[in-house]
C-alpha positions as CSV (number, residue, x, y, z in Angstrom):
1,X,4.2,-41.9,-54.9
2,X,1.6,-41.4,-52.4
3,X,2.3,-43.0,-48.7
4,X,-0.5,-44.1,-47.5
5,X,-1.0,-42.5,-43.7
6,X,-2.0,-45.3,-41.1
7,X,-5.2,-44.1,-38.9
8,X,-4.4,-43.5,-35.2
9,X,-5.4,-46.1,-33.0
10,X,-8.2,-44.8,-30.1
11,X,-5.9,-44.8,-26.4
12,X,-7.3,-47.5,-24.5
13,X,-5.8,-45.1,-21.2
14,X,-7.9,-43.7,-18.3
15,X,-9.1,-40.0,-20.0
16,X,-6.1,-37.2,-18.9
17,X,-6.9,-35.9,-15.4
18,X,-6.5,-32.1,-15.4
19,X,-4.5,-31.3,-12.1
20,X,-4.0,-27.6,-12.4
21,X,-6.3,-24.2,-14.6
22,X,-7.4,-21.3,-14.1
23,X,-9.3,-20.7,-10.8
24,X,-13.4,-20.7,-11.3
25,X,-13.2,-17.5,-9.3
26,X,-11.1,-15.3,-12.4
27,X,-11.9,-14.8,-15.8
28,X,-10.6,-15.7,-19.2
29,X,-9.4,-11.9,-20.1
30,X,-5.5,-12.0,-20.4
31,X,-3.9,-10.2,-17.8
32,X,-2.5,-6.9,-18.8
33,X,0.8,-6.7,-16.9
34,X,4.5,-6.8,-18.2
35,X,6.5,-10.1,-18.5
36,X,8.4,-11.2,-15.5
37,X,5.8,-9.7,-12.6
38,X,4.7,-11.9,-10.1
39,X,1.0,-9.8,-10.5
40,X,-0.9,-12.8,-12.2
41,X,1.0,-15.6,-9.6
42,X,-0.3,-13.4,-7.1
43,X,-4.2,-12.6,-8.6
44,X,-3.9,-16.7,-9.2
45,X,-3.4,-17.0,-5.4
46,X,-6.4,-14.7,-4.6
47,X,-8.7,-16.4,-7.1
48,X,-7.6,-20.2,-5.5
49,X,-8.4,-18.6,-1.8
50,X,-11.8,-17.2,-2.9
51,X,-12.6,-20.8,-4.5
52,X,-11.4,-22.4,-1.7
53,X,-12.7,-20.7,1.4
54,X,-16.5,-20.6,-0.6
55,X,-16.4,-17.1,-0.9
56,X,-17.1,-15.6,-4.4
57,X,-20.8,-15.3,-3.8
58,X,-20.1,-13.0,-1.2
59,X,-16.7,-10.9,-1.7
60,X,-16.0,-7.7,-3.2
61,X,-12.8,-6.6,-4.1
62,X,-11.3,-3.2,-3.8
63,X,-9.0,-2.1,-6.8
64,X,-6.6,0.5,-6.6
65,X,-4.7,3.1,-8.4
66,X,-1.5,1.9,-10.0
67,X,-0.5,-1.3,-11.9
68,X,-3.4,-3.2,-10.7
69,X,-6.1,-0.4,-11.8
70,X,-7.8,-3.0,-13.9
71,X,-7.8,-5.9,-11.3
72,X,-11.7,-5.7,-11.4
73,X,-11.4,-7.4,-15.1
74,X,-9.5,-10.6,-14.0
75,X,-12.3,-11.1,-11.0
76,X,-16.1,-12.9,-11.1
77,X,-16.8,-11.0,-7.8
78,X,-18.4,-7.6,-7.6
79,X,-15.2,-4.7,-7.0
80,X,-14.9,-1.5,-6.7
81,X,-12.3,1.1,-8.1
82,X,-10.9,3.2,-5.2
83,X,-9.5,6.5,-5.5
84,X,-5.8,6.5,-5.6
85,X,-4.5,5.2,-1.6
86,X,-8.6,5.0,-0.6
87,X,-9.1,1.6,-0.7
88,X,-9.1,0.8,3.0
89,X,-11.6,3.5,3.6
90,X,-13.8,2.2,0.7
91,X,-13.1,-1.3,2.2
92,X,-14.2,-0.4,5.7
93,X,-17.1,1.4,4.0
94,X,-18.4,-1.4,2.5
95,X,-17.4,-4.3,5.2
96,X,-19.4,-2.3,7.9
97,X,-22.7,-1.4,5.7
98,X,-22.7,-5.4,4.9
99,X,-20.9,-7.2,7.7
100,X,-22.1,-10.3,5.5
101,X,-19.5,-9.7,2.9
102,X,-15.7,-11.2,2.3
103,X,-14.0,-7.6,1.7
104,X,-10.6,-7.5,0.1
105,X,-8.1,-5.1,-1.5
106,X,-5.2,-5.0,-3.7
107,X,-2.9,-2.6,-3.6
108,X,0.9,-1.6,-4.5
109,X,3.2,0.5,-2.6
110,X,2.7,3.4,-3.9
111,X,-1.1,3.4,-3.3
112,X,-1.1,1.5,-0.1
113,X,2.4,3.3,1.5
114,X,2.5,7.0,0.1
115,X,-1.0,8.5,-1.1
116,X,-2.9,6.1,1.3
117,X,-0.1,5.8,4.3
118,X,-3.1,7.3,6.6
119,X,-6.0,4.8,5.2
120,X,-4.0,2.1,5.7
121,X,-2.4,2.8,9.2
122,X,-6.4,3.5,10.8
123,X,-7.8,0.4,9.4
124,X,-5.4,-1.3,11.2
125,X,-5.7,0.6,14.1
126,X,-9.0,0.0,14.1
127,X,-8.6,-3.5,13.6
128,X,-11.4,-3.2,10.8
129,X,-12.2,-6.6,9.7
130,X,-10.8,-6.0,5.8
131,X,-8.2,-8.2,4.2
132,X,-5.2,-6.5,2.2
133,X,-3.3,-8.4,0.1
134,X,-0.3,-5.6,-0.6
135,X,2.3,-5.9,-3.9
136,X,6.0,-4.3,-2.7
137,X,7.9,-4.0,-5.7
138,X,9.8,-1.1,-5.0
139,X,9.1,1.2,-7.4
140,X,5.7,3.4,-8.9
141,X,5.1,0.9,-11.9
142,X,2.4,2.0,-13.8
143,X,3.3,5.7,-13.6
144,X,6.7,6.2,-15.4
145,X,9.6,4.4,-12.5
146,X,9.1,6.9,-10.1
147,X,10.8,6.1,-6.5
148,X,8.2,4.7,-4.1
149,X,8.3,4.8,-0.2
150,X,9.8,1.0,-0.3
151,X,12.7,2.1,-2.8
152,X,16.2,0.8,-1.9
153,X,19.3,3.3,-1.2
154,X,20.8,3.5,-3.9
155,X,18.0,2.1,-5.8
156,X,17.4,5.0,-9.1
157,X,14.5,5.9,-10.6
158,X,13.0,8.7,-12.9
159,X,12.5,10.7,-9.4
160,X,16.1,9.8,-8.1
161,X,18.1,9.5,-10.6
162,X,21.9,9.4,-8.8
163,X,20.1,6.8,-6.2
164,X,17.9,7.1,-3.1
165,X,19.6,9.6,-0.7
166,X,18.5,8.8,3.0
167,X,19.3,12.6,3.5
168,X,16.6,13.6,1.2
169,X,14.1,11.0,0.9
170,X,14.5,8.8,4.3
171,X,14.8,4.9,4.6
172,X,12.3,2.7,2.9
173,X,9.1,2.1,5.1
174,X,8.7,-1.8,5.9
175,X,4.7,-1.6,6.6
176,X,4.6,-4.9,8.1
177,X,6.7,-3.0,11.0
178,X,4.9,0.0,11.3
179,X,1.5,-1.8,11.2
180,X,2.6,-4.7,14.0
181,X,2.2,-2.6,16.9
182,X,-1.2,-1.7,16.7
183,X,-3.2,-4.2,18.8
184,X,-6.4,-4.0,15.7
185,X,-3.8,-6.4,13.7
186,X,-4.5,-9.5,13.5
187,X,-2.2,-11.1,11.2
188,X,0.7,-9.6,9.0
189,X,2.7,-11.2,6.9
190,X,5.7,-10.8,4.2
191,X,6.9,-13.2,1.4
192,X,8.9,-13.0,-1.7
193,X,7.0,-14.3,-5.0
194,X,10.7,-15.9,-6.0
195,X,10.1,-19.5,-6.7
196,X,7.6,-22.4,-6.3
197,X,8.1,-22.8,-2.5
198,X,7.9,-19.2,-1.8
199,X,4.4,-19.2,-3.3
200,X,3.1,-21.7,-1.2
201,X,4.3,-20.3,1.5
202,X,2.2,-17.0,0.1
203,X,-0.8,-19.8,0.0
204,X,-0.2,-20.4,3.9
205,X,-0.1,-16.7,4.7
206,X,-2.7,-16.1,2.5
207,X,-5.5,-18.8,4.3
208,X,-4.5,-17.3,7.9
209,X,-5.6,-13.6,6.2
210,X,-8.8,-14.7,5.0
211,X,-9.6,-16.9,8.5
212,X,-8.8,-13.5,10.3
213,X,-11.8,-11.8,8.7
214,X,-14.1,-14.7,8.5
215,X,-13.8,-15.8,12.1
216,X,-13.7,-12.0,13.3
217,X,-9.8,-11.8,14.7
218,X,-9.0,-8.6,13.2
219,X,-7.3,-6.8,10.2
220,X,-5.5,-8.4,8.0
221,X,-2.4,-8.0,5.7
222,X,-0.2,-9.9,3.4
223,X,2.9,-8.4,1.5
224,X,4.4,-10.2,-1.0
225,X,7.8,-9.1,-2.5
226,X,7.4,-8.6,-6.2
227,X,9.5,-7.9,-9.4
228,X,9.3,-5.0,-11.8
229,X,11.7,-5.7,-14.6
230,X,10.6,-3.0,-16.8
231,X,10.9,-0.2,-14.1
232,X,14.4,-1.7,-12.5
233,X,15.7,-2.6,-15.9
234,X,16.2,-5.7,-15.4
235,X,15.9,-9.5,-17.1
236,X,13.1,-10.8,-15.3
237,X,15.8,-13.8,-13.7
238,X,17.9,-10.4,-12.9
239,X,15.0,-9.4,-11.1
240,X,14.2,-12.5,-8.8
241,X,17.9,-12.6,-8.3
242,X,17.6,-8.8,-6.9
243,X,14.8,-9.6,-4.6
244,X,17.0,-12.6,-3.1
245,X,20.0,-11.0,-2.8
246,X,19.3,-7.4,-2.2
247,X,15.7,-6.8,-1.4
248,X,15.3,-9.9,1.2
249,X,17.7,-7.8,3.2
250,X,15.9,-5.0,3.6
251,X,12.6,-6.3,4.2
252,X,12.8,-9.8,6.0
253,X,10.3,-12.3,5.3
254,X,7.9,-14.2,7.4
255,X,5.1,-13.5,10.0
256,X,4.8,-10.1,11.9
257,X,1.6,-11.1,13.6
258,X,-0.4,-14.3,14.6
259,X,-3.3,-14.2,16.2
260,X,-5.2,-16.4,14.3
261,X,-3.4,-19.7,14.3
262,X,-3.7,-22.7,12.8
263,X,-7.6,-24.2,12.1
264,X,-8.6,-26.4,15.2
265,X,-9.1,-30.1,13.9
266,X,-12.2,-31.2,15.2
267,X,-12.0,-34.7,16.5
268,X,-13.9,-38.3,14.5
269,X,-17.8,-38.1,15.8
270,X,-17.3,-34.6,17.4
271,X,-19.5,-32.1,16.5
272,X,-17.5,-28.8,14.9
């Protein structure tokens, strides 16, 4: 016997309001990187600060060397691939030919703190007005697991494989430290991509970086603490679990450097 099947009767409802997608200023390509990184939160967050500050028209991006060496597929704006540790140099080279232009980079650890510790210490110095928005997970990812300037003690990888040894390879380098002297900064910040509040506190950080370049404060810098569950072998909860209860110790978060502030509100029938 056949049961007859009813038809579905139309929704009388209000049509679904979409709340939440993918930011006009990415693409559709799926992103490339292992499960459990925090590297497509954190190009999400770039991609909702371009839409939202107006900028995609007029940024280019800088893509590294490392795990990110693709980051010009996942972006509508123009970008450029750096040589490995060069992005602030290219940055600088572009922001100053076009002083029009939003100029960001993305970079890892290894790029941004070994290969490119120079570029990155004189563009601060300098107080060139680039924005870096910098990925510390601890470890060369892309590359095999090799130990990174922002390794742990202890931590071992394929280049230390009884643990960091301070004797031999020093004490990881905290870059928000060593760049928040230099009076070029403008704004430096450092957050751990661990939960839901933790990435809006990235968002926060993340507008006061942008409004540093835009309203001409300075250089800018944003690190956000991120997992690597293939290179630490870990679970990727293991891995956020790490960051909270061993990583978090070693490089604090919050901000370094403020001189950019909150926006000024602008007061009912004043002119901005």
């Amino acid at each position: 016997m056949v049961q007859e099947v009813m038809p579905i009767a139309a929704s009388a409802e209000a049509p679904v309001e979409c709340v939440f997608g993918r930011p006009a200023s990415m693409t559709d390509k799926p992103l490339h990187y292992c499960p459990g990184c925090t590297h497509g939160i954190i190009h999400q967050l770039v991609g909702q600060m371009l839409d939202e500050f107006g900028l995609l028209g007029r940024t280019v991006a800088i893509c590294p060397v490392g795990c990110a060496v693709f980051a010009y597929e996942y972006f509508e704006c123009d970008s450029i691939e750096a040589s490995h540790g060069r992005a602030p140099a290219v940055a600088t080279a572009v922001k100053r030919c076009d002083p029009s232009r939003f100029v960001f980079t993305y970079q890892g650890d290894g790029d941004l703190a070994a290969i490119g510790t120079a570029e990155t210490v004189h563009v601060a110095a300098r107080g060139e007005l680039v924005t870096i928005f910098f990925v510390n997970n601890g470890i060369y990812g892309m590359t095999g697991g090799q130990m990174a300037p922002t390794s742990l003690l202890g931590q071992k990888t394929t280049t230390s494989p009884f643990g960091r040894d301070p004797m031999l390879a020093g004490r990881p380098i905290g870059v928000c430290e060593l760049l928040s002297s230099l009076p070029g900064v403008a704004y430096l910040a450092r957050v751990p991509m661990t939960g839901p509040k933790n990435v809006n506190i990235a968002r926060r950080y993340m507008r006061k970086a942008v409004r540093a370049q835009l309203e001409g404060k300075g250089f800018a810098l944003v690190e956000f603490l991120s997992t690597c569950p293939v290179q630490w072998h870990m679970t990727p909860v293991a891995a956020m679990k790490h960051i909270e209860e061993d990583v978090l110790g070693v490089f604090p978060p919050g901000e370094f450097v403020d001189r950019v502030g909150e926006p000024q509100k602008v007061a009912a029938g004043a002119k901005p």
